[in-house]
KOLDREN-927140 format. One record per residue (C-alpha): x, y, z; residue number from 1. Coordinates in steps of 0.05 Angstrom, whole numbers, always signed. Example, Ala and Ser with C-alpha at 12.3 -4.5 7.8 and 13.67 -1.06 7.14 Angstrom:
2
(r (+246 -90 +156) 1)
(r (+273 -21 +143) 2)
This chain:
621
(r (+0 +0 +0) 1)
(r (+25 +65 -24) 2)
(r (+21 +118 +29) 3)
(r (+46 +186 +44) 4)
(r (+63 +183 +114) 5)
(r (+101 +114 +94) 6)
(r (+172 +126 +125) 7)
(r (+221 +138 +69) 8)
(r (+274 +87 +65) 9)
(r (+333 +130 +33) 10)
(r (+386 +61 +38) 11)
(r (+388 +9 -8) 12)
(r (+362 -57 +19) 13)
(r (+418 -95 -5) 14)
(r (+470 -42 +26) 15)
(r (+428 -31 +93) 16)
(r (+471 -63 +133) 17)
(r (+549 -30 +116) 18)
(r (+567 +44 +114) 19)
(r (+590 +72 +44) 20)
(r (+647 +80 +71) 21)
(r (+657 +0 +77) 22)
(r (+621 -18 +14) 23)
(r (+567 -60 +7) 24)
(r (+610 -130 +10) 25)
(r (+590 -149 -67) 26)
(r (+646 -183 -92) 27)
(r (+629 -222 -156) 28)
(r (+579 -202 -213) 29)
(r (+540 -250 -254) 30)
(r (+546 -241 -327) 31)
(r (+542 -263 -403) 32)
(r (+587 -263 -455) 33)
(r (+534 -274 -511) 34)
(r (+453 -254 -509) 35)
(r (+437 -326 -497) 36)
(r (+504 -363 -460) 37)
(r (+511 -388 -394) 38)
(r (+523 -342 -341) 39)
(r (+588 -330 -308) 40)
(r (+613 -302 -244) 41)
(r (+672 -232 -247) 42)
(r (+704 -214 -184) 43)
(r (+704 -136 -181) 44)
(r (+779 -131 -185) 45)
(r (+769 -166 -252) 46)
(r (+781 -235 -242) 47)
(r (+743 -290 -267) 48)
(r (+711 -335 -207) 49)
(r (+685 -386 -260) 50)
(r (+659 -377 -320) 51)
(r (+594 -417 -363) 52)
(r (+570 -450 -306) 53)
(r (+501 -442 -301) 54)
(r (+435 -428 -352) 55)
(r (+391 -391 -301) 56)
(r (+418 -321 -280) 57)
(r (+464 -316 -204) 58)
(r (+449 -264 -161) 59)
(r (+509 -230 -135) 60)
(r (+569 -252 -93) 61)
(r (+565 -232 -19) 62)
(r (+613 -261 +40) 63)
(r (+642 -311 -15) 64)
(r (+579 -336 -31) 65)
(r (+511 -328 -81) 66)
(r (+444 -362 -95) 67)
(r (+417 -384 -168) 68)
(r (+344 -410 -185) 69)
(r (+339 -486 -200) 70)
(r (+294 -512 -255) 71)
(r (+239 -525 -195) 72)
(r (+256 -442 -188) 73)
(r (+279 -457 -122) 74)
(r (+345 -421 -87) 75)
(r (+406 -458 -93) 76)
(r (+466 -426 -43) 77)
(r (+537 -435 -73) 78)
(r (+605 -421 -46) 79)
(r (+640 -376 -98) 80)
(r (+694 -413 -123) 81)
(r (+723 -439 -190) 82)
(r (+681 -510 -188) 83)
(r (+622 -474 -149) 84)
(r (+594 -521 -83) 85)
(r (+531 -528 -61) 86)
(r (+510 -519 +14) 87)
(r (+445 -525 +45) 88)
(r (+378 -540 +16) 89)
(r (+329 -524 -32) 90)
(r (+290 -451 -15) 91)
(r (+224 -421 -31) 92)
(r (+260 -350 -19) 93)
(r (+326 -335 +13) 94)
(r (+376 -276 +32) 95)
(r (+449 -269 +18) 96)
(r (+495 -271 +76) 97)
(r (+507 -217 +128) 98)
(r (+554 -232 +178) 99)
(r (+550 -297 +164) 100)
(r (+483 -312 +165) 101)
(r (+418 -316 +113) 102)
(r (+352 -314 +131) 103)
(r (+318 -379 +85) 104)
(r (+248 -412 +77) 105)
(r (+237 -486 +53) 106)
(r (+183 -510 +19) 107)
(r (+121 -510 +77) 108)
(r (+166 -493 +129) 109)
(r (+177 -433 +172) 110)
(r (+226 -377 +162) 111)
(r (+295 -404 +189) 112)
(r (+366 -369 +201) 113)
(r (+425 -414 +175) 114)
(r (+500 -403 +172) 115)
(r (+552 -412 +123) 116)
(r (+553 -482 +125) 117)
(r (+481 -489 +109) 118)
(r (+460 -506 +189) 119)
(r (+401 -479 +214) 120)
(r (+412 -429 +278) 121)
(r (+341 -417 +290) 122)
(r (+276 -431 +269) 123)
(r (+225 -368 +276) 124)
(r (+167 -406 +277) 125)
(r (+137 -365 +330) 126)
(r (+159 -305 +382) 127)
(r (+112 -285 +438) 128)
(r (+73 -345 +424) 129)
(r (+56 -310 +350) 130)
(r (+56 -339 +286) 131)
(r (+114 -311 +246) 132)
(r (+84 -298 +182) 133)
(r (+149 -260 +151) 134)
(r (+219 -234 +158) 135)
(r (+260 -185 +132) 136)
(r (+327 -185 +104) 137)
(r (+373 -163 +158) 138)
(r (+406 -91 +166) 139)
(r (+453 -65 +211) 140)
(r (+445 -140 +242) 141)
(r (+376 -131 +262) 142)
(r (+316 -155 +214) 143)
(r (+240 -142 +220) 144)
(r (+182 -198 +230) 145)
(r (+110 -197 +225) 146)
(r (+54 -234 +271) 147)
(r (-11 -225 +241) 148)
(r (-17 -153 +220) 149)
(r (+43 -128 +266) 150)
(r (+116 -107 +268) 151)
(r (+168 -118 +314) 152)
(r (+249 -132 +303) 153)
(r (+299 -189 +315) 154)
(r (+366 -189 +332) 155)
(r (+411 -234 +282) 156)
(r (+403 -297 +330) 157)
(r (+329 -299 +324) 158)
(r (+315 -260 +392) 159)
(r (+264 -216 +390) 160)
(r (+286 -144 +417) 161)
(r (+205 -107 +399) 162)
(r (+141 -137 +402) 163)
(r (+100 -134 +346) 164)
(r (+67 -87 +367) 165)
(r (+68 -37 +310) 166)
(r (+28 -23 +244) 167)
(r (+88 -1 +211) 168)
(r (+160 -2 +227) 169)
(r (+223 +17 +184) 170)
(r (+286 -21 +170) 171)
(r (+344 -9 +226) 172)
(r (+379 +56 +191) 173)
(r (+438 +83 +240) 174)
(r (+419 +41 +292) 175)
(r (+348 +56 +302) 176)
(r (+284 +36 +278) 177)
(r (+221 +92 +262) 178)
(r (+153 +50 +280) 179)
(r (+74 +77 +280) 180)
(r (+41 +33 +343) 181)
(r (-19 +2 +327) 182)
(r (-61 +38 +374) 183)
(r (-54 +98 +311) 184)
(r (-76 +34 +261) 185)
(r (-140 +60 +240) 186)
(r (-106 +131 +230) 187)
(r (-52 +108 +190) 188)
(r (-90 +60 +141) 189)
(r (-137 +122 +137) 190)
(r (-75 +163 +115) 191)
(r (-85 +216 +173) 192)
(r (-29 +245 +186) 193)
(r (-42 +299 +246) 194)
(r (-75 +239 +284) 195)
(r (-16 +199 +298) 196)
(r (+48 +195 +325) 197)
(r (+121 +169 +303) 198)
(r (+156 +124 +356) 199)
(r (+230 +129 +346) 200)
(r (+269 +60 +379) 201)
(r (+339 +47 +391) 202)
(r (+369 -30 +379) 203)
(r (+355 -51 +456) 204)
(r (+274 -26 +438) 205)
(r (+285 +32 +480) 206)
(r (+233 +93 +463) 207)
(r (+278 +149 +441) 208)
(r (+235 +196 +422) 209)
(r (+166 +204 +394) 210)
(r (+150 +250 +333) 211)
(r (+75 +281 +318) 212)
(r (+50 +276 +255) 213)
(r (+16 +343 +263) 214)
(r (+86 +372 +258) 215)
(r (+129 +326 +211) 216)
(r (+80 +307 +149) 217)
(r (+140 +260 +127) 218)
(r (+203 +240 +156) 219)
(r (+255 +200 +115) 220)
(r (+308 +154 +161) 221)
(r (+354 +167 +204) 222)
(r (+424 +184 +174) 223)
(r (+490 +200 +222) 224)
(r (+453 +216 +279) 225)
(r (+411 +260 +233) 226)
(r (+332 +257 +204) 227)
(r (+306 +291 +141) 228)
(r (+228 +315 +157) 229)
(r (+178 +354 +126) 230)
(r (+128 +407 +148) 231)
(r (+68 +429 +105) 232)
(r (+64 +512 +111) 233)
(r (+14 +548 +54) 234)
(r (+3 +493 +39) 235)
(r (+68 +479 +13) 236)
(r (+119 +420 +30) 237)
(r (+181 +444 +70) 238)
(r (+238 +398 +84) 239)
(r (+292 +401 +145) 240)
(r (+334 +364 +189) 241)
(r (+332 +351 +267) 242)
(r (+373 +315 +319) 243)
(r (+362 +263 +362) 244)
(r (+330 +312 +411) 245)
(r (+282 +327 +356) 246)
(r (+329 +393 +355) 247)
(r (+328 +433 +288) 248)
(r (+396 +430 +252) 249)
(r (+369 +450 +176) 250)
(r (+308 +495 +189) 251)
(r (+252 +480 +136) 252)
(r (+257 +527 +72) 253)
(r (+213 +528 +11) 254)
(r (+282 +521 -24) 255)
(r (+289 +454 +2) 256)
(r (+227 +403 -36) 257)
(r (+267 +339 -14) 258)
(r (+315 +318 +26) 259)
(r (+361 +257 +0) 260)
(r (+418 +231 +40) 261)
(r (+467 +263 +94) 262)
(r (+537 +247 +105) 263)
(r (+579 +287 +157) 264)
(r (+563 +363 +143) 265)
(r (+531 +359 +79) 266)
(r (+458 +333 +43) 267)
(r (+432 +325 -17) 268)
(r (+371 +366 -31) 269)
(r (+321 +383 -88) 270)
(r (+290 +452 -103) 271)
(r (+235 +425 -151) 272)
(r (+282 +429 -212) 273)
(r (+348 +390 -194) 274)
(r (+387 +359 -141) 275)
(r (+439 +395 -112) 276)
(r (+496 +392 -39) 277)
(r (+487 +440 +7) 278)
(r (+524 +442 +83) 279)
(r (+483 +442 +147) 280)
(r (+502 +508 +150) 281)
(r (+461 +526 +86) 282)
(r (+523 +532 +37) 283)
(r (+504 +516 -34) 284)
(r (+566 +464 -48) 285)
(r (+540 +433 -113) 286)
(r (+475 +476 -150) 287)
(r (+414 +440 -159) 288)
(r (+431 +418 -233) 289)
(r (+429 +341 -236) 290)
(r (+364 +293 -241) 291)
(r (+398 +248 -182) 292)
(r (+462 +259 -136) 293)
(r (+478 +202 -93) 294)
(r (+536 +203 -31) 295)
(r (+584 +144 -53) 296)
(r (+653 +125 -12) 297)
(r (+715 +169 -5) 298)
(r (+678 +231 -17) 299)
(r (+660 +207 -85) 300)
(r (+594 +229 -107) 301)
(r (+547 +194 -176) 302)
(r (+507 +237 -217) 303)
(r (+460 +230 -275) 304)
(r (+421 +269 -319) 305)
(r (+370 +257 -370) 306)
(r (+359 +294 -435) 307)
(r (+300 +312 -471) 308)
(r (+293 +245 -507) 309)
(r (+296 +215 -439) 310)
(r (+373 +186 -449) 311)
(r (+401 +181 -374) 312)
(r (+474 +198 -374) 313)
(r (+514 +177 -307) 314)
(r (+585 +206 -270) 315)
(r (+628 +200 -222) 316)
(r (+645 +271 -189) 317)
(r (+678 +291 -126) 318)
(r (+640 +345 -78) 319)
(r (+670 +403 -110) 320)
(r (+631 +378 -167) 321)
(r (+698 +362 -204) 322)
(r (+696 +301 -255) 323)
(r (+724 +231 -239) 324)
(r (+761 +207 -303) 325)
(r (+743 +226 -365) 326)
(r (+676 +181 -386) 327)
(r (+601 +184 -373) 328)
(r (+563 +117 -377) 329)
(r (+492 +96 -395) 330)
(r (+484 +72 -321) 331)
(r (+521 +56 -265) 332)
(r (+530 +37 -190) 333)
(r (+557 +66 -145) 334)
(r (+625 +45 -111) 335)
(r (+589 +32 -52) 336)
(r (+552 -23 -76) 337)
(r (+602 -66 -94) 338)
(r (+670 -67 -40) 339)
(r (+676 -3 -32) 340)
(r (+741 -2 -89) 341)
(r (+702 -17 -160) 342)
(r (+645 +11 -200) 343)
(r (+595 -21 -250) 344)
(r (+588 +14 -312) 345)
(r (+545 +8 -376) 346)
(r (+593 +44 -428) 347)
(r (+553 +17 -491) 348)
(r (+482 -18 -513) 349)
(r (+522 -82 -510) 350)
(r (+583 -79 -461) 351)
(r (+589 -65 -384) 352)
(r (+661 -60 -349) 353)
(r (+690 -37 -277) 354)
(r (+722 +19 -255) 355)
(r (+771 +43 -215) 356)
(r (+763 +113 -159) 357)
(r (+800 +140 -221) 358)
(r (+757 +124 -268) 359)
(r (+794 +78 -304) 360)
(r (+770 +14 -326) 361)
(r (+798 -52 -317) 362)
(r (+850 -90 -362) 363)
(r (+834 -160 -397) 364)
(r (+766 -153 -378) 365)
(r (+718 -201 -419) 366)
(r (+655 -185 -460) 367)
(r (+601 -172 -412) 368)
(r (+534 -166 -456) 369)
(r (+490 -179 -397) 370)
(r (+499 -173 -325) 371)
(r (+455 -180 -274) 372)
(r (+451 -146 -198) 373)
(r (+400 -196 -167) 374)
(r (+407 -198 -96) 375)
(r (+355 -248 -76) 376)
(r (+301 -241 -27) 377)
(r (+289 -184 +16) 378)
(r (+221 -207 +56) 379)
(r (+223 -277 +67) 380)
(r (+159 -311 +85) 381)
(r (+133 -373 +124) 382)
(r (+116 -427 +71) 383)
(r (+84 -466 +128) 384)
(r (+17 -485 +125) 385)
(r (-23 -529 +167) 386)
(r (-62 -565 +116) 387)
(r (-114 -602 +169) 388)
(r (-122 -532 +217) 389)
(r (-144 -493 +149) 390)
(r (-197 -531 +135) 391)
(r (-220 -551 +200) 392)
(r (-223 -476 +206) 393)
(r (-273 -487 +141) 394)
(r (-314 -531 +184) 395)
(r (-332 -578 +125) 396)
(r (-382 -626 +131) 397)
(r (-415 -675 +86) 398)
(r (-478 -622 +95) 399)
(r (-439 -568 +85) 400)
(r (-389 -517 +107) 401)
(r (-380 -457 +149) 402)
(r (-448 -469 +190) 403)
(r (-485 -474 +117) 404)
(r (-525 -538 +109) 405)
(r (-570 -568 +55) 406)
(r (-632 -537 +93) 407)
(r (-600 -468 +99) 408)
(r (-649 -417 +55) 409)
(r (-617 -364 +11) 410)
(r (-631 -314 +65) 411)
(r (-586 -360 +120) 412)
(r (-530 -362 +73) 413)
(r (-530 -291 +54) 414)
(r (-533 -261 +133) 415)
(r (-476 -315 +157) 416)
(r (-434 -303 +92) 417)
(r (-439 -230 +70) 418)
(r (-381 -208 +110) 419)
(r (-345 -243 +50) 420)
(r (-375 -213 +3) 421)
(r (-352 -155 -53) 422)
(r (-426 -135 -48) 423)
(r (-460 -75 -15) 424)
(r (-464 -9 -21) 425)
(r (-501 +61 +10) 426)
(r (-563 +48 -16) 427)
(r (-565 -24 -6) 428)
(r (-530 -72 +54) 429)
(r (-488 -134 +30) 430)
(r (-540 -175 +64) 431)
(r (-608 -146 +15) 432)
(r (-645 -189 -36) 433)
(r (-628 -140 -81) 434)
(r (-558 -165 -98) 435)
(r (-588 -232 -124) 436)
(r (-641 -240 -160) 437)
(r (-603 -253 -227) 438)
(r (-550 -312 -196) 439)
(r (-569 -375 -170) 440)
(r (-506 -380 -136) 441)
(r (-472 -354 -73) 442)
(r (-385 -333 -80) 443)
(r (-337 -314 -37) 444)
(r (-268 -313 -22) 445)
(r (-237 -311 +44) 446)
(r (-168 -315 +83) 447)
(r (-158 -382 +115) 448)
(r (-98 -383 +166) 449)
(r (-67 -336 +109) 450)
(r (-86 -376 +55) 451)
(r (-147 -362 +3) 452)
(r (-202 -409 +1) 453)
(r (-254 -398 -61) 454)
(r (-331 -420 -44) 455)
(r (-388 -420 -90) 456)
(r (-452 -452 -58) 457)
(r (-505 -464 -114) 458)
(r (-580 -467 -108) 459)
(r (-638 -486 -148) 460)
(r (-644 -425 -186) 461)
(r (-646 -352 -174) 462)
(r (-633 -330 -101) 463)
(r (-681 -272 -102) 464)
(r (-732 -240 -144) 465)
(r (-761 -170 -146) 466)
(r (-829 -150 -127) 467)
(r (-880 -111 -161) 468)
(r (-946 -75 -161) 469)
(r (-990 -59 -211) 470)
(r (-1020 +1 -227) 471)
(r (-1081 +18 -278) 472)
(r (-1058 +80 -331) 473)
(r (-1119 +111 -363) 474)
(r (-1090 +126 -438) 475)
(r (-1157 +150 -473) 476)
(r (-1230 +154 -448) 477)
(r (-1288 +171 -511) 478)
(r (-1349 +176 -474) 479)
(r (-1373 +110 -430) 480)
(r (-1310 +72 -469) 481)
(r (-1236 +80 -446) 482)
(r (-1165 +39 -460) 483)
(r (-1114 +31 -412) 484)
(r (-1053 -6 -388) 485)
(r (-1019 -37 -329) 486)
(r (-947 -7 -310) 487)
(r (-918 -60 -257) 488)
(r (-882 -17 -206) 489)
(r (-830 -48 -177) 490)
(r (-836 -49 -98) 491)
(r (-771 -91 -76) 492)
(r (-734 -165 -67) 493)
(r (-751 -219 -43) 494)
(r (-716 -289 -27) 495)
(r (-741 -345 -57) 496)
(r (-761 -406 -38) 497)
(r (-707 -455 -71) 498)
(r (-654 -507 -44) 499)
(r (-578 -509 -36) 500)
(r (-558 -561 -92) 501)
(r (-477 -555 -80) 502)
(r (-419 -535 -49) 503)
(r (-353 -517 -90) 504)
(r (-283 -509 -48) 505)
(r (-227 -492 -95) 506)
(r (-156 -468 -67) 507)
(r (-108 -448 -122) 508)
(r (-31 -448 -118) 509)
(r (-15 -375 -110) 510)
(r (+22 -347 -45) 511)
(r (+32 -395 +5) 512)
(r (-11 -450 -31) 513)
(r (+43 -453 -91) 514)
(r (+65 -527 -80) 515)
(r (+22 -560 -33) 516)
(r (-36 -568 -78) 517)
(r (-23 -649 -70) 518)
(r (-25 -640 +2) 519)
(r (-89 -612 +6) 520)
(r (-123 -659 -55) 521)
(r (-101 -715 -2) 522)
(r (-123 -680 +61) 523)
(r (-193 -669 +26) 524)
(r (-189 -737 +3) 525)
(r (-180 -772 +68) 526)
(r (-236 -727 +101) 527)
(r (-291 -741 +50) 528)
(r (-278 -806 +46) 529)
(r (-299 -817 +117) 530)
(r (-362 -786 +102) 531)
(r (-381 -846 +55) 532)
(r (-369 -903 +9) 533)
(r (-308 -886 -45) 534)
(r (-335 -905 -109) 535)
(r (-274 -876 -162) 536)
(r (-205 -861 -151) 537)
(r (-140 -844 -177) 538)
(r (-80 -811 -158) 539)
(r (-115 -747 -183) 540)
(r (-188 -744 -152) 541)
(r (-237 -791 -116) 542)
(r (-315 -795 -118) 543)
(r (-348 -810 -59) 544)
(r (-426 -838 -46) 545)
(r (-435 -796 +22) 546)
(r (-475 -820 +79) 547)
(r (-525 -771 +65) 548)
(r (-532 -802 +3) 549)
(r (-506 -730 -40) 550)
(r (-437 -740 -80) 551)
(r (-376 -709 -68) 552)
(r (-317 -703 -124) 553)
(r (-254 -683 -105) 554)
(r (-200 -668 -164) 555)
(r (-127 -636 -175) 556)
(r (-113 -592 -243) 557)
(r (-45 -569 -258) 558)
(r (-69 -496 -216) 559)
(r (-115 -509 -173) 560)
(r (-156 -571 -126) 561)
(r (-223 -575 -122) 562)
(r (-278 -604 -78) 563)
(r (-358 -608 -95) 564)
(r (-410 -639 -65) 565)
(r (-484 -649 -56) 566)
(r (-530 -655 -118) 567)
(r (-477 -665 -171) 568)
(r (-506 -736 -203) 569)
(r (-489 -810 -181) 570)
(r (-422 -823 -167) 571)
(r (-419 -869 -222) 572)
(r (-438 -828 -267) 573)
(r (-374 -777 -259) 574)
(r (-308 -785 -307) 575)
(r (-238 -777 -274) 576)
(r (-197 -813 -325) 577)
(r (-167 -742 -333) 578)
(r (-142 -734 -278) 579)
(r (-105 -794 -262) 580)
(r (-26 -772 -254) 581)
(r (-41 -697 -252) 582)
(r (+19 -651 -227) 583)
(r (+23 -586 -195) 584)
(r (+48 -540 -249) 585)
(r (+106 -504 -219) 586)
(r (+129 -457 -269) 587)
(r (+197 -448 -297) 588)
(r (+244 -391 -282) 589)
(r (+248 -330 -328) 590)
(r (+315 -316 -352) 591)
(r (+333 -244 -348) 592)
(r (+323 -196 -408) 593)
(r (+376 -161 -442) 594)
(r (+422 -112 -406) 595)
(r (+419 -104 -323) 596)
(r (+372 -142 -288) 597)
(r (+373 -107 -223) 598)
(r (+328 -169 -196) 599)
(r (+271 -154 -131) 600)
(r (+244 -90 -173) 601)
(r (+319 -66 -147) 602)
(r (+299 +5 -168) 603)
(r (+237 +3 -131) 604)
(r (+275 -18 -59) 605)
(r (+304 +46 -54) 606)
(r (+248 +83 -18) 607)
(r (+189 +44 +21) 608)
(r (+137 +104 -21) 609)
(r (+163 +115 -93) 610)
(r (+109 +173 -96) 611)
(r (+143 +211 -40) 612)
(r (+210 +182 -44) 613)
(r (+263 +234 -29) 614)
(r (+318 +194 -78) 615)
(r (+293 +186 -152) 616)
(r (+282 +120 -170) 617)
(r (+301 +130 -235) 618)
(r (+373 +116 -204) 619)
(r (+405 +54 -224) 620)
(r (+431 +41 -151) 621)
């Protein structure tokens, strides 16, 4: 959800955790020789790790080791070397390593730290007695999780350091972590602003400060003890800086629209027409000329510009806005990204090479038509679901489902179900006839222990019907003799009197359902078949004569499994020849396209609100 209060997350997730100063800890770059070779791995002093190794696209090298989709498009982790080898499992989605740990999830498992070696640490299965429903990638050694609809933060080794206890919290950015509490939840999914309050926590979930939203609109993170904020005056948007003290450093100015990134004495700033330096004592150090400025290490800053066609050109300039060598590129990263010593560059349609703080590129380097910058996951989910509690949640019966029976009138099913339902509106409740008198059958979708369960429960014919009067219209009268018609004035709905003939349970394989869709057809299987006498059966669906003397079919298609009973003919008379040896289609991993692929919507990490984002993410960082 798109927001404007959302906190603006100014660092890179796959740099979060190192100062630029450091460098990210990248130290090998997938690429390919020719538009459709194997990929390769380059060190980023221009060494070749290994080279042809693999048909599906690595993501980078980080702590001497990277990930690469199998053909099931499940993670694989490798140790960089010349013959890569394999540690660990197979994973649904996975991290690359921070301080020597990744944060994985197997297929129907829960999220799970692991080291180096491929051993798990720690499971997060649960904190406070919560379901962990996801995890994000660590920074500055400290990771986010959600229970339910809440937020709290982990320290590396799985202990939990803040309840989740908050609608919305940030990343860890210089060691603390901006949070809304969820007592301001209806505020902040309303987008109000004034209502609420900022709680600003340090590492040990110490309250440092709290900031009002009737003063700071937007705030961005937290950056050398620093924080960017904004304040709306005639009604136009101001940006500063305060302290930790909520002190005021940069005192809001019309001539400052955004704030980017600070560093030591300086920010990056916009004036509505470019991005310029200034100090934090107002100095203009760089004008506002360029589309983007970024900070990068050594007091090396990255530029680009765009022209009229919409060409980006990128460079490499110090803060006296002095060139670094002598080339612009069509895009770039910044040193930062990789160790801290090298530079990716795009210097033609069909060639990328690295750079030195010199700008000087690298000898003997080879053709490099295609790289890529994946860096894997950066909110890793539970996969786990408990197939049995899901649909004993479902309360299915051979009668029915959900407290819906065979005997339950259109009107039952409508006031016990509506809260499902898309319907409803200011003129007329969910729960009116009016919604059905042209469908003879009853949908909804719903959220099962986080999983979707599709239910159509089909009647006799039409649910409702409208009502009418009728009323005499006097067209013509000639003496004793008169014509006339009768207008029928409609006067409402009403339910009518007709019979449940089925219920239909599908559960398709998207979100956490992708992959257990054999799991379930068996679950289902094994329940209805206590309900009766199994009359067909494969290794694809079974028909079952229930007790109740109704039929129930449960079947598996490549996408989706399927259960429907009740009315639905004998069970003789029903065909499952097709489905005999059905599989779970599983997809097939999509090689990247030509050029970067920055992988995760890389561009798009770069601020938590792209609308408000104070760092344009037209930036190739």
């Amino acid at each position: 959800m798109k927001k404007s209060i959302t906190l603006i997350l100014m660092i890179v997730m796959v740099v979060v955790s190192c100062t630029k100063e450091k460098g990210a800890g990248i130290t090998g770059i997938p690429y390919q020789e020719t538009e459709k070779g194997q990929w390769s791995m380059l060190s980023t002093d221009g060494e070749i790790i290994f080279a042809d190794e693999f048909k599906n696209k690595p993501t980078v090298v980080k702590e001497g080791m990277f990930m690469v989709k199998n053909n099931n498009n499940l993670w694989e982790i490798y140790k960089a070397d010349k013959k890569p080898l394999k540690i660990g499992g197979e994973y649904i989605s996975a991290t690359l390593f921070e301080d020597g740990k990744a944060l994985v999830c197997e297929r129907n498992k829960h999220v799970s730290i692991i080291d180096k070696k491929g051993n798990t640490i720690k499971v997060l299965s649960k904190i406070d007695n919560k379901e962990v429903g996801e995890v994000r990638n660590f920074s500055e050694g400290y990771s986010i999780y959600k229970t339910g609809d809440y937020y709290g933060a982990i320290n590396d080794n799985g202990e939990p350091i803040i309840p989740a206890e908050y609608c919305y919290m940030s990343d860890c950015s210089d060691g603390k972590f901006i949070a809304i509490n969820k007592k301001y939840e209806k505020e902040y999914k309303a987008d109000s602003i004034a209502s609420l309050k900022y709680t600003v926590l340090d590492t040990k979930g110490k309250k440092i400060m709290e900031l009002n939203g009737a003063k700071y609109c937007k705030i961005g993170s937290f950056q050398d003890g620093l924080l960017p904020v904004c304040v709306k005056k005639d009604g136009s948007y101001m940006w500063g800086i305060i302290n930790e003290k909520e002190e005021t450093i940069v005192k809001p100015t019309e001539k400052l629209k955004e704030i980017g990134e600070i560093s030591g004495d300086s920010f990056t700033y916009y004036n509505g027409e470019g991005w310029g330096l200034m100090s934090i004592t107002g100095e203009t150090l760089i004008r506002a000329k360029y589309d983007g400025l970024r900070f990068d290490c050594d007091n090396i800053m990255v530029t680009y510009t765009t022209d009229n066609e919409g060409k980006s050109t990128y460079k490499f300039i110090d803060k006296g806005d002095n060139p670094i060598g002598k080339d612009s590129y069509i895009a770039a990263t910044a040193f930062y990204m990789l160790e801290g010593e090298h530079a990716l560059v795009q210097v033609s349609d069909k060639q990328w090479s690295l750079i030195n703080k010199k700008g000087e590129s690298l000898e003997k380097l080879p053709d490099m038509v295609n790289i890529s910058f994946d860096t894997g996951d950066y909110i890793i989910e539970s996969d786990f679901v408990d197939i049995a509690k899901m649909l004993d949640e479902l309360k299915i019966t051979q009668n029915g489902l959900e407290g819906i029976t065979f005997n339950s009138t259109p009107k039952n099913v409508v006031e016990l179900l509506a809260k499902y339902s898309w319907r409803g509106d200011e003129t007329h409740s969910a729960k009116s006839a009016y919604w059905y008198d042209y469908t003879s059958e009853f949908t909804y979708s719903r959220d099962v222990t986080n999983v979707k369960a599709d239910v159509a429960i089909s009647f006799t014919g039409n649910m409702s019907r409208q009502t009418f009067k009728t009323n005499r219209v006097i067209d013509y009268a000639y003496g004793d003799w008169y014509w006339y018609h009768d207008e029928q004035i409609p006067t409402g709905y009403v339910w009518n009197n007709v019979n449940i003939s089925s219920f239909k349970l599908s559960f398709e394989h998207n979100g956490k359902m992708y992959g257990k869709l054999r799991m379930t057809l068996n679950e289902l299987a094994k329940r209805f078949k206590s309900m009766g006498k199994v009359v067909k059966e494969n290794n694809g669906a079974v028909v079952v004569a229930l007790n109740n003397k109704k039929t129930a079919f449960v079947y598996m298609e490549p996408t989706c499994v399927h259960v429907i009973w009740g009315n639905i003919g004998s069970a003789e008379s029903i065909n499952i020849d097709k489905y005999e040896d059905v599989k779970e289609d599983m997809g097939s991993e999509q090689l990247s396209s030509n050029g970067i692929d920055w992988g995760n919507d890389y561009c798009d990490t770069l601020c938590a609100d792209t609308t408000d984002c104070a760092v344009d993410t037209a930036y190739a960082w």
